[in-house]
Every structure is written in C-alpha cells, then in structure tokens.
C-alpha positions as CSV (number, residue, x, y, z in Angstrom):
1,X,13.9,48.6,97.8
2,X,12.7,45.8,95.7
3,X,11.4,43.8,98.7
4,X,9.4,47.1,99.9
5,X,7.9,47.7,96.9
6,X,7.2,43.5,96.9
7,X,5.3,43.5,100.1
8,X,3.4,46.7,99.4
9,X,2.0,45.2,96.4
10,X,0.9,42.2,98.4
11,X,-0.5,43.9,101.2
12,X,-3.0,45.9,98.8
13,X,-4.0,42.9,97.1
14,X,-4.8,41.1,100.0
15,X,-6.7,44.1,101.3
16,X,-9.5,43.4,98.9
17,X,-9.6,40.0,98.5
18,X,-12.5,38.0,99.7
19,X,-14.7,41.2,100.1
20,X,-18.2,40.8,98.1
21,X,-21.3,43.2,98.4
22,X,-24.7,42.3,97.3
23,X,-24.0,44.1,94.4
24,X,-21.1,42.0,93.2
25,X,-23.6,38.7,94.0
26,X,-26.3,39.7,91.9
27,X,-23.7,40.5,88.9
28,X,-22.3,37.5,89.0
29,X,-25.3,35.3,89.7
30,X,-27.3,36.9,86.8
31,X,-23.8,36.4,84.4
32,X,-24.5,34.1,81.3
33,X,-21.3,32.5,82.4
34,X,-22.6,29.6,84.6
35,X,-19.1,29.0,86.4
36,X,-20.1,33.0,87.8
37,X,-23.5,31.5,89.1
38,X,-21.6,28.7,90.7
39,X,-19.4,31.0,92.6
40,X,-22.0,32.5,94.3
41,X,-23.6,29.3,95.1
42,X,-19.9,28.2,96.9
43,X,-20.1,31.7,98.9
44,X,-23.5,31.2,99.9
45,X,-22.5,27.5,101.5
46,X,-19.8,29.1,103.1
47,X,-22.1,31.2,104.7
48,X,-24.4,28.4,105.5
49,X,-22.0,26.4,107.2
50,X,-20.1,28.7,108.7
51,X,-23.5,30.1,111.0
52,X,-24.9,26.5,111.0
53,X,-25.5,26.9,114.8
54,X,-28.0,30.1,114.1
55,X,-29.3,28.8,110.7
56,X,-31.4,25.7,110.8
57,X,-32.0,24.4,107.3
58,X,-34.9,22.3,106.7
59,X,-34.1,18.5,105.7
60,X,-34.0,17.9,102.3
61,X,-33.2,21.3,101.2
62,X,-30.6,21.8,98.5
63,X,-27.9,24.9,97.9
64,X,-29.5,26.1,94.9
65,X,-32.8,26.5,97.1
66,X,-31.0,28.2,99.9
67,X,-29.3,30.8,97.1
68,X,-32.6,31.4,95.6
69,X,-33.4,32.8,98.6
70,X,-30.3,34.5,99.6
71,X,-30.5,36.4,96.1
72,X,-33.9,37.2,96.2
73,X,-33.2,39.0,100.1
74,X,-30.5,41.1,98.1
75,X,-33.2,42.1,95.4
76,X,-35.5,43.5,97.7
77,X,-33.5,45.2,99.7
78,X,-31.6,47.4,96.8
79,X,-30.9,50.3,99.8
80,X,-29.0,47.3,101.1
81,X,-26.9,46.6,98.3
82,X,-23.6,47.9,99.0
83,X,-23.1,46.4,102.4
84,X,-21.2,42.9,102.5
85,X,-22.3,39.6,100.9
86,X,-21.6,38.0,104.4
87,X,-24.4,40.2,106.3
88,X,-26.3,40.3,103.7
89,X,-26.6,36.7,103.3
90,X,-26.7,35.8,106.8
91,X,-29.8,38.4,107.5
92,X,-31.6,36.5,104.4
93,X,-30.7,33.1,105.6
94,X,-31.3,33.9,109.2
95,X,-34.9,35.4,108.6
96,X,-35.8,32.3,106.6
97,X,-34.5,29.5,107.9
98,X,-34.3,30.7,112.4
99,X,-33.5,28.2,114.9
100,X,-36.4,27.3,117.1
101,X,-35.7,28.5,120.7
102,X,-36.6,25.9,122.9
C-alpha cells in the first residue's frame, strides 16, 4: 500500500512540472526577486536553442534582448495568456527573428 500511495504522489507531481503559461512568465519576470527574472531568461534560451533551425537570431544579439521581446509578445497578446510559455515564446521569437527562405 505504501509503494501505491508512493508512486501516486510522484506521478502527480511530475504531471505539472515543467508546464509555464504566459501568465506564469510575466509574474515571474516582473518579481522584485532577480533570480525569478533569471528563470525566465534560462526558459526563453531553452526555447531559443531548442528551435534554432526555425529561429535565426541576428549576430550579436544577447538573451536579455531576445526575452525582451519574448515578454513583450506575451503583453500584447493578453487573450493569449493562458496558453503555454513554449508556444507562446516560439510565435514571439519566430515572428521576429524568421529564417530567410532561400
């Protein structure tokens, strides 16, 4: 019984970890705890490298840039809010930064 109950409190933990909205981004980025800010900035790279083949950063540019815009996609698109952090920051980092199409 002990082992049941062990697993089922694992499997619901797991359920929800790693799942951000844009609503969870934009608390933590505007926390006055900087180590909150930071977080986002980490998830954002993720995102940025994982999609490197359909985003095409410009030389020179640096994370806190590419977050900037990231969070300011989430901003104006309230309506848009409660979907994931991962679509969310891909459609913001795919609209401004596209691949050319040669």
């Amino acid at each position: 019984m002990k082992i049941i109950l062990f697993i089922l409190m694992v499997s619901t933990t797991c359920a929800h970890a790693g799942f951000y909205t844009g609503n969870d981004l934009l608390r933590l980025y505007n926390s006055t705890n900087s180590s909150q800010k930071e977080k986002v900035k980490g998830y954002v790279a993720g995102i940025s490298d994982s999609y490197n083949k359909t985003i095409c950063l410009k030389k020179g540019m640096v994370l806190s840039q590419i977050t900037a815009v990231a969070i300011q996609y989430i901003e104006k698109n309230p309506k848009k809010r409660h979907y994931s952090a991962r679509t969310l920051v891909l459609s913001a980092l795919k609209s401004a930064f596209p691949c050319n199409k040669r």
